[in-house]
N, C-alpha and C positions, 0 to 999 in steps of 0.2 A: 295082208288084210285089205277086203275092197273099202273103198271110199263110199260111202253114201252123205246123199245129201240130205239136209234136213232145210223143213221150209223155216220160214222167222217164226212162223207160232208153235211148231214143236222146238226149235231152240229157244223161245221163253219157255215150254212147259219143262224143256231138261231142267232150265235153269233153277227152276221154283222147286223142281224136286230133288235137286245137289242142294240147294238151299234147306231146305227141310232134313236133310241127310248131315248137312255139318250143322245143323240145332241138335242133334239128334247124336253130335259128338263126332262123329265120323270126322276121318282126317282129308281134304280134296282128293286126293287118288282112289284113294277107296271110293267114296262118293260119286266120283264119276266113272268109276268100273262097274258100279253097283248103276247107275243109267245106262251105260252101253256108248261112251266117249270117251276121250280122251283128256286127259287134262288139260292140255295146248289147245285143243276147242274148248272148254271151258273157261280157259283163260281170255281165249280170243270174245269169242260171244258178251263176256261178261262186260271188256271194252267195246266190243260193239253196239250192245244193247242197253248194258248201263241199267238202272233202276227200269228200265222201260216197259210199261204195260201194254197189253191190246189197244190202248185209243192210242198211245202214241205212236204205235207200230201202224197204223192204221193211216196215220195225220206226214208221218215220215213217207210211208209208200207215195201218198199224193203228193207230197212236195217233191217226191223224184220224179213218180212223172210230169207233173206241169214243167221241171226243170229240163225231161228230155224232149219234152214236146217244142219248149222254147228252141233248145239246139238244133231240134230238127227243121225248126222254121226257117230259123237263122242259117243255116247251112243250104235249106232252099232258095231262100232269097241270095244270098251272096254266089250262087250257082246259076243263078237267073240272071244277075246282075253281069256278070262278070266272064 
């Protein structure tokens, strides 16, 4: 089976619709057969994103980039330096 990738905002929408899928009784495997994943991404995502909505998904991307942007300075400057 190919890998596809999924962006963060379709891995929050599988998530809320496995979510709705075990309110709805279903057992995790079903549930994520019935979205078109795996359970081991389910699992995964679920530690990765936690309760996590749009604004935090949003508020997390900018702390990573201002965080690569810092490394990329710092890595310019000690290049410069050195």
């Amino acid at each position: 089976m190919a890998r596809k990738r999924y962006s963060d905002e379709d891995a929050l929408r599988l998530l809320r619709e496995i979510d709705v899928h075990l309110h709805d009784g279903l057992d995790v495997v079903s549930a994520c057969r019935k979205a078109g994943i795996s359970d081991k991404t389910y699992y995964y995502w679920r530690k990765k994103f936690g309760g996590m909505g749009r604004p935090q998904l949003v508020e997390m991307r900018a702390l990573q980039r201002a965080l690569l942007r810092h490394w990329s300075e710092r890595q310019w400057r000690v290049r410069m330096i050195g």
